[in-house]
N, C-alpha and C positions, 0 to 999 in steps of 0.2 A: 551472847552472840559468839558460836566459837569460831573461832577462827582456823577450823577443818584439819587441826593435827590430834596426835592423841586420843581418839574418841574411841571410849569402849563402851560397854551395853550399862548404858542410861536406866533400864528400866527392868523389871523381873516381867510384866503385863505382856499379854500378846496384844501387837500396834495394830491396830485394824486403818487400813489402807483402802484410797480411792486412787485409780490412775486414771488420769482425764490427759489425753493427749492422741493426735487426731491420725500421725503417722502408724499404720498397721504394726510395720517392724521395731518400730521405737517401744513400743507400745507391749509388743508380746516379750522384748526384751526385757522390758522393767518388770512383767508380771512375773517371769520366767528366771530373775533374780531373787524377786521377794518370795516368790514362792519355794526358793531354799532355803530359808532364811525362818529358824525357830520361831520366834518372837514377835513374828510380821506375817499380819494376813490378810491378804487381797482380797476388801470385799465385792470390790465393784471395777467397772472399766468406763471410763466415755469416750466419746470421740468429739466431740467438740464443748463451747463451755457452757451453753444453757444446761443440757446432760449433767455437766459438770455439777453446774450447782445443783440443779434437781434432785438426782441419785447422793449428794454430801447431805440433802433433807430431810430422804428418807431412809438412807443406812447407816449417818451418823457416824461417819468414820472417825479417828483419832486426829488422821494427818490426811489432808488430799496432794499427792504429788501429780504439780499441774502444768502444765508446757504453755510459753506465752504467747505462741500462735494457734490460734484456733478458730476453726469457722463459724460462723452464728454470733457467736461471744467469746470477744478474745481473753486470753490469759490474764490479763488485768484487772478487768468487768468482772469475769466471773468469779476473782479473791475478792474485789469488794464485797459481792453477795456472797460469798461461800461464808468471809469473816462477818459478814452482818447477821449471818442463823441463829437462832436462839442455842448455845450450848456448840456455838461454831468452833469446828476445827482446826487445826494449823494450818498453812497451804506452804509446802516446800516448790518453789519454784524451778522448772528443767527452763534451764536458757544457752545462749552463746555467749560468745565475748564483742561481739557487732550486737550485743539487744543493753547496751548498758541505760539509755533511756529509758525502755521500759522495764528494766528492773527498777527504778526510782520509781516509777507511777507503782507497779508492783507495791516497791515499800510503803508507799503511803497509802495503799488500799489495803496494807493487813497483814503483807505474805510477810513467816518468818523467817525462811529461809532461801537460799539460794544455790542451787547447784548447777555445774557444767555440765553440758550434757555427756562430753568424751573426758567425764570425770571416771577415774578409778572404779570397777564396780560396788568394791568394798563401800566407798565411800554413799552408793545411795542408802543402804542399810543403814550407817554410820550418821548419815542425814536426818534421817527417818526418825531416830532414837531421840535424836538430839529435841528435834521441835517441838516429838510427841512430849517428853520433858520440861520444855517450856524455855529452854535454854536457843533456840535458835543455829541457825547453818549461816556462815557465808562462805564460799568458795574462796581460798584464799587468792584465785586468779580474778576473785570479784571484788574482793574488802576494799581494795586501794582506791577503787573506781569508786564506789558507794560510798566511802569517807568522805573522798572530794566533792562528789556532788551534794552531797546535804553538805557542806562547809561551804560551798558556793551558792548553795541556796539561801542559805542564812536564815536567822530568825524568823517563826511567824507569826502574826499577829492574831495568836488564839491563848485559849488559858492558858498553856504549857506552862508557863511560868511559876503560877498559881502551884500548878503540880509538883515545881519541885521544891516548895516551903516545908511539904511534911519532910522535908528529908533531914536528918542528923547529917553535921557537917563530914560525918565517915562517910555516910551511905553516900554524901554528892561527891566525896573525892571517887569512891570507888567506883560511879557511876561515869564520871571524868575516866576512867583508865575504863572501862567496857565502852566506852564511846571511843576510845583511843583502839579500838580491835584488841584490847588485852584480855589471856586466858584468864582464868580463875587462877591458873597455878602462878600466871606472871605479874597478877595482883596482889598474893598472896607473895611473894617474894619482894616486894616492890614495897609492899604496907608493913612488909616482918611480922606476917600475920598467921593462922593453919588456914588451911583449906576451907577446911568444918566453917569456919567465920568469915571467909569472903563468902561462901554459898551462902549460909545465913544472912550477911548484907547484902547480897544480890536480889537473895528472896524478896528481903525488906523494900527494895528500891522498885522489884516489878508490884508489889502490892500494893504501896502507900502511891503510887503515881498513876495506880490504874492501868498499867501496862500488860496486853497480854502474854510477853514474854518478851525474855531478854532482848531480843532484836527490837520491837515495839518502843523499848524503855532508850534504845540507843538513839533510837528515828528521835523520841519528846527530849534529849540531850542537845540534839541541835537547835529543834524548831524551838527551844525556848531560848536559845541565847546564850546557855552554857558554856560550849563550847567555841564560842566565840571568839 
């Protein structure tokens, strides 16, 4: 989950892109950045979230970058389905800082990431990379919020638990500091480790938990009591 500093080009692939969000001008804006942007390409537009999911079924984007107001099906609904597709894509969320509730229903329907919307332009490109990666976004005007409320949520009463038995006692400390908003590089300094081997325990912690990406792996840190 990065914590939105730092962030360079994640990937050599070109990220193939859904933007599902209902306002025109918001809308032409996001397409009208990504479409500067080497490495990112816009395959599709919706304007509300059934569209949403529909068009993520049939052109199979990387990342769907999704606004959590929308008409017919809102932003939430439509990451549950979008994360429920067979070979489902990431869903970076556009939010404000009055939507912090429904960035939590958000998290728990799947989305990996989070952006503001009068975030930095740099930073939606910078987003994008990150999810299609598997590594996750939170807006750092968003992490502190999203900590607190899974830590006020508390444990819940599903497997998660179970999930984190495959872990080596490295992989659950290191998982313990990405559940704390740490970068890789502030884990790697923290454990007196390289880089190269936090990313490879990171690896380890979204595959042996079942986690579709980092962000995912940080949500099963709570709900199982971990971080308790």
């Amino acid at each position: 989950m990065s914590d939105g500093g730092g962030a360079g080009d994640v990937g050599s692939w070109v990220i193939r892109v859904l933007v599902a969000e209902d306002e025109a001008l918001v809308r032409a804006g996001c397409v009208m950045l990504l479409g500067a942007t080497p490495d990112i390409e816009v395959v599709g537009e919706a304007t509300d979230g059934r569209q949403a999911v529909e068009l993520a079924g049939t052109l199979r984007p990387d990342v769907v970058l999704m606004d959590l107001r929308m008409p017919v099906l809102d932003g939430v609904g439509a990451t549950r389905a979008v994360t429920a597709l067979d070979g489902a894509p990431r869903v970076l969320v556009l939010t404000t800082l009055n939507e912090e509730g429904a960035v939590q229903r958000a998290l728990a329907a799947g989305a990996s990431g989070f952006l503001l919307k009068h975030a930095a332009p740099a930073d939606l490109a910078n987003a994008i990379r990150h999810c299609a990666a598997g590594e996750g976004w939170l807006d750092p005007a968003v992490i502190g919020g999203v900590v607190d409320a899974l830590r006020r949520a508390g444990p819940r009463a599903l497997s998660a638990p179970a999930a984190l038995t495959v872990l080596t006692p490295r992989e659950r400390e290191v998982l313990v500091l990405m559940a704390g908003g740490r970068s890789n590089a502030e884990i790697s300094a923290e454990l007196v480790i390289s880089e190269a081997t936090t990313r490879t325990h990171v690896a380890h912690v979204i595959s042996k938990t079942g986690s579709r990406d980092r962000t995912q792996a940080v949500v099963l840190a709570y709900q199982s009591g971990l971080m308790a």
